[in-house]
C-alpha positions in Angstrom: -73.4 -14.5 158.5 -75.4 -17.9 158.5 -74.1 -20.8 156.2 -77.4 -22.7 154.7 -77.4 -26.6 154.1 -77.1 -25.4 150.0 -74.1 -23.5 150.4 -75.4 -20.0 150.1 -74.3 -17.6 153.1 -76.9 -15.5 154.2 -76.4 -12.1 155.8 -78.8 -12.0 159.3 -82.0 -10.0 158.6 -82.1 -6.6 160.4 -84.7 -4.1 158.5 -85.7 -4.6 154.8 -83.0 -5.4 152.0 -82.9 -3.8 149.1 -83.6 -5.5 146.0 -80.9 -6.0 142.9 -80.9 -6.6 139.2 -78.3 -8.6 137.3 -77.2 -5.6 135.9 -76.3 -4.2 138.8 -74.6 -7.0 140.1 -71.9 -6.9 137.5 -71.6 -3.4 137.7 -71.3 -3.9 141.2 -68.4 -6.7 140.9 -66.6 -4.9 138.0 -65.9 -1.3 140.1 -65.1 -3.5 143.2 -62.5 -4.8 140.5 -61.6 -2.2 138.8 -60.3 -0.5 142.9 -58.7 -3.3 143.9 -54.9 -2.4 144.9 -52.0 -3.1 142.4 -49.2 -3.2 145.2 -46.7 -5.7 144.3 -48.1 -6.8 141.5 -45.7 -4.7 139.4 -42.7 -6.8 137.3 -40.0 -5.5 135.3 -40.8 -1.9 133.7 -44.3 -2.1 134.6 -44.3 -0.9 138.0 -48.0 0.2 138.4 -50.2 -1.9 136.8 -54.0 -1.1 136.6 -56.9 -2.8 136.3 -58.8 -2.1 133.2 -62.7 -3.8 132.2 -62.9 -5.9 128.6 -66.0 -5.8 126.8 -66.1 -9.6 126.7 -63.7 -12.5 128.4 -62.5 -13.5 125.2 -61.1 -9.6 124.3 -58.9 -10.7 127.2 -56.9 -12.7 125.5 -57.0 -10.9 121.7 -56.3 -7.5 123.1 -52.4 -7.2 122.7 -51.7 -4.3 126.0 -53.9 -7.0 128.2 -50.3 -7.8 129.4 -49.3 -4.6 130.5 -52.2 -3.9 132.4 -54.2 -6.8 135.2 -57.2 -6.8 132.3 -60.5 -8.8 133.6 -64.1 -9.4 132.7 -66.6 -10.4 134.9 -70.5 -11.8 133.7 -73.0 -13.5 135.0 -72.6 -16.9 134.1 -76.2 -18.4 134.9 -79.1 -16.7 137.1 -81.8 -18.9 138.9 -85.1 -17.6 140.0 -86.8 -19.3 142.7 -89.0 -18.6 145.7 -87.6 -17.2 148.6 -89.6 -19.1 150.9 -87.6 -18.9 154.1 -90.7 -16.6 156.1 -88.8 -13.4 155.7 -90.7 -9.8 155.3 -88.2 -9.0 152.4 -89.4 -6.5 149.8 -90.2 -9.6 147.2 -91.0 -13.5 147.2 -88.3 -14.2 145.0 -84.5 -14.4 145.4 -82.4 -15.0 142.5 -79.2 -16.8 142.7 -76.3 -16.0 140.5 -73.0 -17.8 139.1 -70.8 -14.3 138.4 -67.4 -15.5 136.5 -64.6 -13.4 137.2 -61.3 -14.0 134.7 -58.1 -11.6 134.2 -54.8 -12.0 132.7 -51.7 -12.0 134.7 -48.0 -11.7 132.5 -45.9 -14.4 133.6 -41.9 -14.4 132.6 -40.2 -17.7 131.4 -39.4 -19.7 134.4 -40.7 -17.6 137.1 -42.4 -19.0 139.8 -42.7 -15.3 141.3 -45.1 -14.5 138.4 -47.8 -17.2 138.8 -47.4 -16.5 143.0 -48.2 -13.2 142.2 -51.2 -13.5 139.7 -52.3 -15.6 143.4 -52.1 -12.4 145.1 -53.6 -10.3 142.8 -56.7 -13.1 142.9 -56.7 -12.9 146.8 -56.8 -8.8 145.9 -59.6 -9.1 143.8 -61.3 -11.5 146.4 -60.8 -9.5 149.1 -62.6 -6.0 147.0 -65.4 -8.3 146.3 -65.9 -9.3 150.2 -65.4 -6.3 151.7 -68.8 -5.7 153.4 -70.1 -2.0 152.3 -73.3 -0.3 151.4 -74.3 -2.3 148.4 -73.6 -6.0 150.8 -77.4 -5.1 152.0 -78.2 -6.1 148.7 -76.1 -9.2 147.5 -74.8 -11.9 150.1 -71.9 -13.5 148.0 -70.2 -16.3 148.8 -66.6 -17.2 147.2 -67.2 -20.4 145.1 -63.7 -20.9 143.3 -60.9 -18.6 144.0 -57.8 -19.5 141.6 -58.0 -21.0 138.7 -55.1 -20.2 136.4 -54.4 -21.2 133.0 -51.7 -20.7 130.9 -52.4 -19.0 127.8 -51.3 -20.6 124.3 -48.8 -18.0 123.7 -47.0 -18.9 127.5 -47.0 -15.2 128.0 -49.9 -15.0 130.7 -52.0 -16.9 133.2 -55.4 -16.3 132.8 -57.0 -16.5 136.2 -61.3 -17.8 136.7 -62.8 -16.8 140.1 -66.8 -17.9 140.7 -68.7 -16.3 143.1 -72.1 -17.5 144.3 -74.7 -14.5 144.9 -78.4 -14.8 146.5 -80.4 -11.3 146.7 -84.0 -10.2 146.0 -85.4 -9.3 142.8 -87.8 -6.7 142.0 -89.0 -9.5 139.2 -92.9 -10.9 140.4 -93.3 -7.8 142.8 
């Protein structure tokens, strides 16, 4: 991996890329999610929690068994299209660069500093699924951009958690 003066980490070119939609990219985020390990993120009867997709960020926080599960969202929060311009024989000009916003709930118990360092972990979980290099990293090179950001929701019964990640892959858009 190469870090660029704007941030962006590039994977080194070997052979073509494939290019990606923004569809794709979500989808791609949200099953990274959706298998990301549970261990010790249990509390009281809930022993095995599970990740489960909202429709929307916002159904977080209205849907009342978001606390017994790790619910989340993820969306692409802004998309730039620009040239790619760096002398590469990828399969198009253009390279898009996206925002994607990751949030989830985490229950939290009165007074326990436990809960909020686990709702950490289960952020450095959902982190580590997203960076874990497989087939599909040939397409998106992802760069963590903000990794916890918890909130407490108005009710004091959850944290919800933001994570950003920066993503730069090739479009099929101008081919």
């Amino acid at each position: 991996m190469v870090a660029r003066a704007s941030g962006v980490v590039v994977a080194p070119r070997s052979g073509s890329r494939m290019a990606g939609t923004l569809s794709q990219l979500r989808q791609f985020f949200a099953t990274r999610i959706a298998a990301t390990s549970t261990g010790g993120l249990g509390q009281g009867s809930i022993t095995s929690p599970t990740w489960k997709q909202e429709r929307s960020p916002f159904a977080l926080l209205d849907e009342p068994k978001a606390r017994t599960h790790l619910a989340f969202s993820c969306q692409i929060a802004d998309a730039i299209f620009t040239d790619a311009g760096d002398g590469s024989s990828t399969s198009s000009r253009y390279v898009v660069e996206a925002s994607v916003a990751v949030l989830f709930l985490y229950r939290i118990r009165a007074s326990r500093q436990a809960d909020v360092d686990k709702a950490a972990t289960a952020a450095e979980a959902v982190a580590r699924s997203i960076m874990t290099l497989g087939t599909e990293d040939r397409e998106y090179m992802i760069l963590p951009d903000l990794l916890f950001s918890p909130t407490l929701t108005d009710d004091g019964e959850a944290l919800l958690v933001e994570q950003r990640y920066r993503v730069r892959f090739d479009t099929t858009i101008g081919t």
